[in-house]
C-alpha positions as CSV (number, residue, x, y, z in Angstrom):
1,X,157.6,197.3,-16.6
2,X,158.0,199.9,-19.3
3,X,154.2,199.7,-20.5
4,X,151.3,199.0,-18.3
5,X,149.0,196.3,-19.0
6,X,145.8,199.1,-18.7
7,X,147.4,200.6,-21.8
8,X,146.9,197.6,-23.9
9,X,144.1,197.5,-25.6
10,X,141.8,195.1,-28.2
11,X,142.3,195.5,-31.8
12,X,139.9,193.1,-33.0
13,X,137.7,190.2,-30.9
14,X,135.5,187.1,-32.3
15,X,138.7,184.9,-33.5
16,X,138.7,181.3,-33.3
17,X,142.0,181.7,-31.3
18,X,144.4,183.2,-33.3
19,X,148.5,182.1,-33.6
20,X,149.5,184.0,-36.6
21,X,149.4,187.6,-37.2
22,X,150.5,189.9,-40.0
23,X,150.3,193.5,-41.6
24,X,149.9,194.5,-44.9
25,X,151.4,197.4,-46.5
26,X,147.9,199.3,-46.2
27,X,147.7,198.1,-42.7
28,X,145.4,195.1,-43.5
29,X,145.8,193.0,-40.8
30,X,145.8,189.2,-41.1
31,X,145.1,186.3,-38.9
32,X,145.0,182.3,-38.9
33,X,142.4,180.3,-36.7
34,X,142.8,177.0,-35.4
35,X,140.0,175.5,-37.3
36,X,142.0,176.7,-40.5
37,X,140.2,180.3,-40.6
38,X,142.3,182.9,-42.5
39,X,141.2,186.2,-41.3
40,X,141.8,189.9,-43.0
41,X,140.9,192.8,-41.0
42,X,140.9,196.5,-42.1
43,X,143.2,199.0,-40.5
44,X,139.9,200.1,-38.2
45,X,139.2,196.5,-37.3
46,X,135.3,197.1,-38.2
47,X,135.3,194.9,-41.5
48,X,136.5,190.7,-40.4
49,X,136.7,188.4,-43.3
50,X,137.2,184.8,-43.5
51,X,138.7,184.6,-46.6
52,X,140.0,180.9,-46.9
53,X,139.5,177.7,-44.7
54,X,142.9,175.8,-44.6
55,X,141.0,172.8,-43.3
56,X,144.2,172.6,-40.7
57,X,145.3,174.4,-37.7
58,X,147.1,177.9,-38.7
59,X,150.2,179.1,-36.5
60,X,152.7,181.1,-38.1
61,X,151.7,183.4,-41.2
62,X,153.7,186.1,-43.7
63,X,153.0,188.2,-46.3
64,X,154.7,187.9,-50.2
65,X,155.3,191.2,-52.2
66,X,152.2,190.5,-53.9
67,X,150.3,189.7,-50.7
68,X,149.7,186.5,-51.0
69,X,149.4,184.3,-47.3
70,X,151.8,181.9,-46.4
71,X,150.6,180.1,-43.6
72,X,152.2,177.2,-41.4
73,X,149.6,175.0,-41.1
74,X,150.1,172.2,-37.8
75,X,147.3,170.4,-39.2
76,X,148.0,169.5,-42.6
77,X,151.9,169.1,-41.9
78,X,152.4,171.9,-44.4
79,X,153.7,174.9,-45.9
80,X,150.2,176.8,-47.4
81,X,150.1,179.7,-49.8
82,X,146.6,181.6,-49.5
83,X,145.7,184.2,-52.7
84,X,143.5,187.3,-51.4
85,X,140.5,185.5,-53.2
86,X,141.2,182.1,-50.7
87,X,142.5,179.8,-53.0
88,X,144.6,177.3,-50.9
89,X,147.7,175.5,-52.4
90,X,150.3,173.6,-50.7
91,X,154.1,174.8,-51.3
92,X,155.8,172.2,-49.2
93,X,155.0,169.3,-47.1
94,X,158.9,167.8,-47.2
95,X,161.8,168.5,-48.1
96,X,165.1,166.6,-49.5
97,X,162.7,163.4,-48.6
98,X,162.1,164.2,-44.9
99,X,158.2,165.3,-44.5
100,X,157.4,168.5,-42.4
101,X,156.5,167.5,-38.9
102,X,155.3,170.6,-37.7
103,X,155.4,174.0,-39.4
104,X,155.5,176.8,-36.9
105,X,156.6,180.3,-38.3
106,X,157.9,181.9,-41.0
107,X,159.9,185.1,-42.5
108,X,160.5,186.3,-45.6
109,X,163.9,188.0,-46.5
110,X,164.4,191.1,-49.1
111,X,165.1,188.3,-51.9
112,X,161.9,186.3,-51.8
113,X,162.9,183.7,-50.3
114,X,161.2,182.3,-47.2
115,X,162.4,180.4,-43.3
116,X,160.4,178.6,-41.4
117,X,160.7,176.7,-38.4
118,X,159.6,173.2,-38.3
119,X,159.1,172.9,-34.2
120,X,159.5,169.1,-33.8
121,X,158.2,167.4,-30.9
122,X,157.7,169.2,-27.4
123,X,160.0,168.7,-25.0
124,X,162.5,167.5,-27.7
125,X,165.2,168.8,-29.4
126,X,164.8,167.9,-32.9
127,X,163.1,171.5,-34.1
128,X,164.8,172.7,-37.9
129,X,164.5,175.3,-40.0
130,X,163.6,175.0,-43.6
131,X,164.3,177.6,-46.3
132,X,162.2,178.0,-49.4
133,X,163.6,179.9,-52.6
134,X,162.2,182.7,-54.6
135,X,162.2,180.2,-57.2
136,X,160.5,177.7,-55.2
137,X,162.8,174.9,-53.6
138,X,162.5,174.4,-50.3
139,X,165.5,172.6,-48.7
140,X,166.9,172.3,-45.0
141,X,169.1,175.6,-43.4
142,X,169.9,174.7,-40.1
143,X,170.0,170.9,-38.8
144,X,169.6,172.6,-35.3
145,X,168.2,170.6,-33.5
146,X,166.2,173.0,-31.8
147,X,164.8,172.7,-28.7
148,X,160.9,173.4,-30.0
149,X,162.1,175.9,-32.5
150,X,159.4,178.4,-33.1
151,X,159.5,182.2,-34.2
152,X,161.7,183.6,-36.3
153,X,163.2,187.1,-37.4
154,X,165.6,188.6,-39.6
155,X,167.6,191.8,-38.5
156,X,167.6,194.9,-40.9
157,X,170.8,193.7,-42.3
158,X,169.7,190.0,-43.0
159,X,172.7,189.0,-41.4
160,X,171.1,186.8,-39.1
161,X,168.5,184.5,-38.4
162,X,166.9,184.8,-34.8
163,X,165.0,181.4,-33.7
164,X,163.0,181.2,-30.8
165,X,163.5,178.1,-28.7
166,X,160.5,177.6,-26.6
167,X,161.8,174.5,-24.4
168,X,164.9,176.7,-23.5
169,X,163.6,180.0,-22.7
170,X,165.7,181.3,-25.2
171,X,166.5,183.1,-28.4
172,X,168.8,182.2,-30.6
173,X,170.9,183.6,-33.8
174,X,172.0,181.9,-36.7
175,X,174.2,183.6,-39.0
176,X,173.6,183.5,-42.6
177,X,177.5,183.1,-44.6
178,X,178.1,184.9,-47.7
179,X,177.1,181.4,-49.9
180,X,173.5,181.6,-48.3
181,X,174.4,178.6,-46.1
182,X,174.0,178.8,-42.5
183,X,176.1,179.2,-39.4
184,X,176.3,176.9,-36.1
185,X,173.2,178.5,-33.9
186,X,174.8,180.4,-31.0
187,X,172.5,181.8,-27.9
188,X,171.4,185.5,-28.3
189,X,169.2,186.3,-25.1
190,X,167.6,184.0,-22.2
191,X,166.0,183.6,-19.3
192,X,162.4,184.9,-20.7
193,X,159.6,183.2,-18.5
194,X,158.2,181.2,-19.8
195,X,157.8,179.5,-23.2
196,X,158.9,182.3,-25.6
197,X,156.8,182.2,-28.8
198,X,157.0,185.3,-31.2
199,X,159.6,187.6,-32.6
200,X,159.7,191.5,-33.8
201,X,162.2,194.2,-34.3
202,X,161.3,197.5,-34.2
203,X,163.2,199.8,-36.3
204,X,166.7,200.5,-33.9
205,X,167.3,196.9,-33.4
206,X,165.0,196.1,-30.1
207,X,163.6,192.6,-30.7
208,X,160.7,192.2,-29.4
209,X,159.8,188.5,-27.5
210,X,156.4,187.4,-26.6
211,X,155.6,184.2,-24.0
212,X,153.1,181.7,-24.0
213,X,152.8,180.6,-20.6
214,X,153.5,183.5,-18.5
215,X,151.1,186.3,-20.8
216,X,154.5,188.7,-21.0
217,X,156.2,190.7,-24.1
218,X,160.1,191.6,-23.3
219,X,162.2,193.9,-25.6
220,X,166.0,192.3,-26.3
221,X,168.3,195.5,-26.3
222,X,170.8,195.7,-29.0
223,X,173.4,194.8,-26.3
224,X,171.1,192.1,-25.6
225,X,169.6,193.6,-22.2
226,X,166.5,191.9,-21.9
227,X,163.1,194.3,-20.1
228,X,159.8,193.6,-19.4
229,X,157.6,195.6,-21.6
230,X,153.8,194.4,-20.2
231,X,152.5,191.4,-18.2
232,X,149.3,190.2,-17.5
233,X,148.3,188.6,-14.6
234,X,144.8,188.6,-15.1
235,X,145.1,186.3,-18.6
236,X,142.7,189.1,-20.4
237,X,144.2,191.3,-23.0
238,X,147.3,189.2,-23.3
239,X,146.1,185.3,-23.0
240,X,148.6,183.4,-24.6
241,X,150.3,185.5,-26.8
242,X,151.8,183.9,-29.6
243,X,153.0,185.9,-32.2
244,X,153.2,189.6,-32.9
245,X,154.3,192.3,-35.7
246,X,154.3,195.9,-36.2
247,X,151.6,197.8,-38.0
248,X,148.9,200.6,-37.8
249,X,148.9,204.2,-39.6
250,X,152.6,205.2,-38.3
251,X,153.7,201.6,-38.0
252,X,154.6,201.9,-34.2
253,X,151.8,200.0,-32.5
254,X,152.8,196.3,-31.7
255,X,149.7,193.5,-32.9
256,X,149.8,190.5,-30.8
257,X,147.9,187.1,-31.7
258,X,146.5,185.7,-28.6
259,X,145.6,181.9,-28.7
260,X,144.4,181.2,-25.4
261,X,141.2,183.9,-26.4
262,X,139.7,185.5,-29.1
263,X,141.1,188.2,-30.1
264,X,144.4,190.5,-31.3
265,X,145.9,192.8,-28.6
266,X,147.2,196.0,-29.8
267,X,150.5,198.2,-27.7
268,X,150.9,201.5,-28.8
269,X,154.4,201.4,-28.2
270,X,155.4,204.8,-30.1
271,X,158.7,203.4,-31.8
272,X,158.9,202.1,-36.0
273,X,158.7,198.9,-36.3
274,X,161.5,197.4,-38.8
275,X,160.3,197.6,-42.5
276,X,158.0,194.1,-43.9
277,X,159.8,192.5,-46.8
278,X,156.7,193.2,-48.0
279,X,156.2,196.7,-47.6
280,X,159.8,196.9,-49.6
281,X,158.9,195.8,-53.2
């Protein structure tokens, strides 16, 4: 392993069992519950707000330029926006006259616009991935189908598309063509045990790959070498880890959402993470 699990520590505890995570530019640090708590938590962790109440279940969650909360809600079938004074609107709960099944994660890209992964059913392969436009319209990119398709990231060129497929054990890439439309979905890395849930790059192009079921983080090379970074065996200080992204005052500590506890792990892995599209306004 390239970072012992003693090393990991707790960022923040007292969370209804969070699935999203996200940094702000000032290294606010936001959360989603699954009783539809959205959490923001200063850089030192000792102020926790509930700040909105989707009246859902909150997975997936990213940041806008002006820091507004987008939030995949399982719940309410939808695509949330969440204003830093709580106000909840829904964006999107269908598209070209299919309805959202069940909103998982999302990115944002340099241009405003938005991916997220609508999982489908477990154990299925009918998972898609939606794109919403900086001018609002949220149509289908990529039919898929997916096998559970569930985290997604863009690399620093926004070339392509990486999508977690949790069923498969597996990440894959779909390229985005010059015309904005997508490519056919070919395998980037696999054989991550077990359930693969959230995506990060850091800075040189390591994408960084947490799993559900087995309480593990891997780092994807660049030549698509795939490490063990941490495990837990013990199910305490990573318990489910869901999602993660980079943050903290050098923006080189990795935040990890942990659903099957309480609270948001922190690795102090000592590499950049890639730029936010929010950070880059």
């Amino acid at each position: 392993m390239l970072y012992e699990i003693s090393e990991v520590r707790h960022f923040v505890t007292g969370l209804d069992h969070p699935e999203g995570v996200a940094v702000g530019p000032d290294g606010t640090v936001y959360a989603g519950g699954e009783a539809g708590q959205i959490y923001r938590i200063s850089p030192d962790a000792k102020k926790v707000e509930t700040i909105a109440r989707t009246g859902g279940f909150c997975l997936g969650i990213a940041l806008d330029w002006e820091e507004n909360i987008y939030v995949c809600d399982s719940g309410r079938h939808a695509l949330l926006k969440v204003t830093q004074r709580g106000k909840v609107t829904v964006v999107a709960d269908s598209a070209g006259g299919r309805k959202l099944n069940q909103p998982n994660y999302s990115v944002f890209d340099s241009q405003g616009n938005l991916y997220f992964s609508d999982s489908g059913e477990w154990k299925q392969d009918n998972g898609v991935v939606y794109r919403r436009d900086k001018k609002g319209k949220t149509e289908l990119f990529s039919p898929g189908p997916f096998h559970f398709a569930n985290g997604l990231a863009l690399d620093a060129a926004e070339r392509y598309l990486y999508v977690v497929e949790s069923n498969l054990d597996r990440v894959l890439r779909v390229e985005i063509l010059g015309d904005g439309t997508a490519g056919g979905p070919e395998i980037y890395a696999e054989g991550f045990s077990h359930v693969p849930d959230g995506l990060a790059f850091d800075a040189v192009g390591n994408l960084y790959v947490t799993t559900y079921a087995s309480n593990c983080i891997y780092r994807v090379a660049p030549d698509r070498q795939v490490a063990l970074v941490c495990r837990d065996p013990d199910n305490l200080l990573l318990c489910q880890p869901t999602n993660c992204a980079f943050g903290g005052r050098d923006f080189d500590q990795l935040f990890v959402s942990n659903l099957g506890r309480d609270h948001i792990s922190v690795l102090d892995l000592r590499v950049k993470g890639q730029p936010l599209r929010c950070h880059e306004k």
